[in-house]
N, C-alpha and C positions, 0 to 999 in steps of 0.2 A: 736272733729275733725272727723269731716262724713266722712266714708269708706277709716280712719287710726284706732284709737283706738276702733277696734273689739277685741275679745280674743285673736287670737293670737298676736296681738302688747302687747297689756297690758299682756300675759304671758314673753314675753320677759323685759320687763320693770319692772317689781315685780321682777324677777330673779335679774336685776341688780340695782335694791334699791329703785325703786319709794315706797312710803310711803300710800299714798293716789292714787288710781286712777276714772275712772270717764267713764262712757262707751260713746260710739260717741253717739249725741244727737240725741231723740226718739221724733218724730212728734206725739201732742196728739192725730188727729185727724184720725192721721195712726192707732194708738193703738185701739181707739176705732171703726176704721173700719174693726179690724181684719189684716190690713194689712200683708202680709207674712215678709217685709222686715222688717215693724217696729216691728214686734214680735220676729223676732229672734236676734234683737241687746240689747236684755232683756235677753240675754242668759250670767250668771254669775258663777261663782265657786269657790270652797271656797278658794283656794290657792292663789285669789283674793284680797282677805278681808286685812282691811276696804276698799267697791267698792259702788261706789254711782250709780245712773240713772238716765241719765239726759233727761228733760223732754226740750218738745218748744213748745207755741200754743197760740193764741189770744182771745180764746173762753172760757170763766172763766169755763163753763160746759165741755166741752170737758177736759178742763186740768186738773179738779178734779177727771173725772174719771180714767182717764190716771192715776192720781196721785197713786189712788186706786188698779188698774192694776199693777203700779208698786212694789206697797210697796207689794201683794200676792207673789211676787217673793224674797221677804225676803233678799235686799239689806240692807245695814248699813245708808243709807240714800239718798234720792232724791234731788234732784240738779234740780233748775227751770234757764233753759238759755235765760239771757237778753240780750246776746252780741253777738250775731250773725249777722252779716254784711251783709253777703249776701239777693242779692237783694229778690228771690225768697221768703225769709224767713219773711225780713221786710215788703213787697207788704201786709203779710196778717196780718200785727199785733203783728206779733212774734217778738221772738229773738230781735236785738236791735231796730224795728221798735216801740217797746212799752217805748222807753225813750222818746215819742213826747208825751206820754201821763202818766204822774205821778198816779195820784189818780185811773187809770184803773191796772196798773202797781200795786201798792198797794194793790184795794180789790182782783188781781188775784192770790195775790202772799195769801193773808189772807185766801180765799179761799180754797189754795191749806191746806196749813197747818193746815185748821180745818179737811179736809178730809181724814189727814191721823196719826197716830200714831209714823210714823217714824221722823226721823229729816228730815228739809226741810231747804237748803243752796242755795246759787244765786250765780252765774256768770251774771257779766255787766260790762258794758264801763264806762266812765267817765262823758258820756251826749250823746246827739245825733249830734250836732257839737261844734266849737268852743263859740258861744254864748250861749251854755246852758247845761253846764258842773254841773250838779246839781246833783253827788253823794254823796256829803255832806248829801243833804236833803235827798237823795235815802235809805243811810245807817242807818239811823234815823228811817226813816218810815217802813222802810223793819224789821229790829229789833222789832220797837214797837209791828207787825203784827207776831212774831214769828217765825223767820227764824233763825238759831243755829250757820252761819259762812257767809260769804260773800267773794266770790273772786270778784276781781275787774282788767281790763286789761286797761292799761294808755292809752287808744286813744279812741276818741271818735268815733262811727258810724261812720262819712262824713273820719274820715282818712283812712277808713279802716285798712291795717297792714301799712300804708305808716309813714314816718315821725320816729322818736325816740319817746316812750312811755314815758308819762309823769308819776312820782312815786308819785311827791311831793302832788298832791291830794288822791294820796290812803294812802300818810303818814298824810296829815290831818285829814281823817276820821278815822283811826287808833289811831292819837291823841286825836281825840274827849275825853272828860270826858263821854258823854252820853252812847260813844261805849263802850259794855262788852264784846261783841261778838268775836270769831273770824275772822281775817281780814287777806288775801292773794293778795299779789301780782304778776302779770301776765304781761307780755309783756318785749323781747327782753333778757330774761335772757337764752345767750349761753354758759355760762363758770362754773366752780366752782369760782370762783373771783368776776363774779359779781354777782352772784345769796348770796356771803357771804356781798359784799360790798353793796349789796341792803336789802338786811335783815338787817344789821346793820343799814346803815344812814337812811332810811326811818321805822323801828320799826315793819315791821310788823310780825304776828305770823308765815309763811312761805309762801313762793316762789311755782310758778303752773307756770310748765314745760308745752310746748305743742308743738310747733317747732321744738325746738331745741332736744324734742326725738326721731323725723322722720328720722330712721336709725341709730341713735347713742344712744341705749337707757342705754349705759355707763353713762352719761351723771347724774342721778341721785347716784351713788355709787363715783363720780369724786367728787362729790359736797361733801357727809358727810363726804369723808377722808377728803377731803381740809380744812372741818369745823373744823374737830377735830385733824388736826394734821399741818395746813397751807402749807403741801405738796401736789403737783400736780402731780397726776398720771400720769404715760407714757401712751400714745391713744393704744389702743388695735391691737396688734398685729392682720396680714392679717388672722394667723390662726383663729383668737380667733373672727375675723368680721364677716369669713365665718361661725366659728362654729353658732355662735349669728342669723346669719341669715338663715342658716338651720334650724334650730331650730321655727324658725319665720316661714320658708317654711310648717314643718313638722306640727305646730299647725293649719296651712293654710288650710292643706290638713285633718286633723281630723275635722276641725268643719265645712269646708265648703266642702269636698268631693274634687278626685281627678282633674275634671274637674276645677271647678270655684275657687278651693284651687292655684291651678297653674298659672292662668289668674292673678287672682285678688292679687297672690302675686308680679308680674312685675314692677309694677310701685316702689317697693320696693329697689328694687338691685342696681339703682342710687345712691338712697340716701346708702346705707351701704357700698356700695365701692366708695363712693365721696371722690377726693383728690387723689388718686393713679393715677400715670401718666402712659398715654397709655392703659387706662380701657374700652375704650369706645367700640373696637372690643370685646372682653370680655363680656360687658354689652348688646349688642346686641345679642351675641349667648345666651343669660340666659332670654332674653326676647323673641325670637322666638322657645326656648325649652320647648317640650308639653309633657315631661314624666317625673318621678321622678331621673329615670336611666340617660338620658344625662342630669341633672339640678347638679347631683352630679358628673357627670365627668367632666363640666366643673369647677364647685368646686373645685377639684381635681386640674387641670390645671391654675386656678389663682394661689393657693396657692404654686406650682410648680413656676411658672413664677415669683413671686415675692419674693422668699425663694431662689431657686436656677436656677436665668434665663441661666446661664451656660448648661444647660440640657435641657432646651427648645427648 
């Protein structure tokens, strides 16, 4: 997820139980041009771990070196993305623009894996539209070529996120006899409920959160009690959203400085006080606040308002 799953989202989300995570996707061609942006989203740490890097590119050479670049940064493994929608991404070959073409898809992906030491896993769609839903043969091929796990998101390219995510093909490539591999499912899991009734009825080895942790990244610790106990947590109280998001603010402001730590955590505060009535004056002063000191007095003042509005 580009310019969400930087460090500080993914330290908020480790805190609250994610298992596996996966950095926002690294352009090859960025890497091997030195790019400033694409080099610092290669920035990982150990309280991380297991943390993958994920790679995008159309250029079997460009992605190999990429590959190489990233595996010097001593990740648990490299993630090649095939499902990426967007238009700018597919125009050059990338991300899901490479399900038009299988056998390139293949030797990039073969490629990749002879070039580097580490494990190498994919993310893709189901096909590139309705008529050519061929992750059956993807999984197979992909496998043969040495890739160690496979996520898979139930819609193809043309739906982009529109429509209900289709399971039943990631449960048959899951079912495969040929498949040893592991196999993840991806798309429209919001709850602890479905993320347990979709592991079960479709078989696969586990569930890849990506939306549904955009400000609620409870959302992975909701799931394993529900697994292991079929009870469903109470949603986190206003204190405990604020703490969660402070938190998210303060990693903001260590890895990206006070300036662009602040900015860039705005678009944030929506989602983590989504659902609270009459938020919206609230969510405007926390987006037009440019210091640390009024961002935690209006902290202060939510948690006041919605604790004890008698005093407000």
């Amino acid at each position: 997820m580009e310019d969400v799953s930087d460090p500080p989202f993914r330290a908020v989300c480790k805190e609250n139980g994610a298992d596996l995570m996966f950095t926002e996707f690294i352009s090859s061609e960025g890497l091997i041009r030195d790019a400033i942006k694409s080099r610092q989203k290669l920035d990982i740490y150990d309280y991380e771990r297991p943390i993958g890097i994920q790679i995008f590119g159309g250029d079997e050479e460009a992605m190999c070196i990429s590959a190489r670049i990233v595996e010097a940064t001593a990740p648990d493994l490299c993630d090649i993305n095939f499902g990426c929608p967007v238009k700018k991404v597919v125009c050059k070959g990338a991300g899901a623009g490479i399900l038009k073409d299988l056998p390139k898809m293949v030797s990039l992906t073969k490629a990749v894996v002879d070039s580097v030491k580490i494990p190498v896993t994919v993310k893709t769609r189901l096909g590139w539209d309705n008529d050519s839903k061929n992750i059956e043969e993807v999984a197979e091929r992909l496998q043969d070529v040495g890739i160690q796990a496979l996520s898979i998101h139930g819609r193809t390219r043309a739906q982009m996120y529109k429509g209900e995510a289709d399971w039943s093909l990631i449960a048959k490539v899951k079912n495969n006899p040929r498949i040893h591999i592991p196999i993840f499912g991806n798309g429209d899991i919001d709850s602890p409920q479905k993320a347990l009734e979709y592991k079960n009825r479709y078989g696969v080895d586990g569930v890849m959160i990506g939306r549904a942790a955009i400000g609620y990244p409870w959302i992975f610790n909701e799931i394993k009690h529900y697994t292991q106990t079929g009870e469903v947590l109470a949603p986190p109280s206003i204190e405990e959203r604020i703490r969660v998001c402070k938190k998210h603010l303060m990693h903001s402001l260590q890895w990206k400085g006070p300036k662009l730590g602040i900015l860039e955590m705005r678009p944030h505060y929506s989602n983590y006080l989504k659902g609270l009535s009459h938020i919206k004056d609230f969510r405007m002063m926390l987006v037009h606040a440019d210091s640390l000191e009024h961002i935690e007095e209006i902290f202060g003042k939510i948690i006041q308002h919605y604790t004890n509005p008698e005093l407000v």
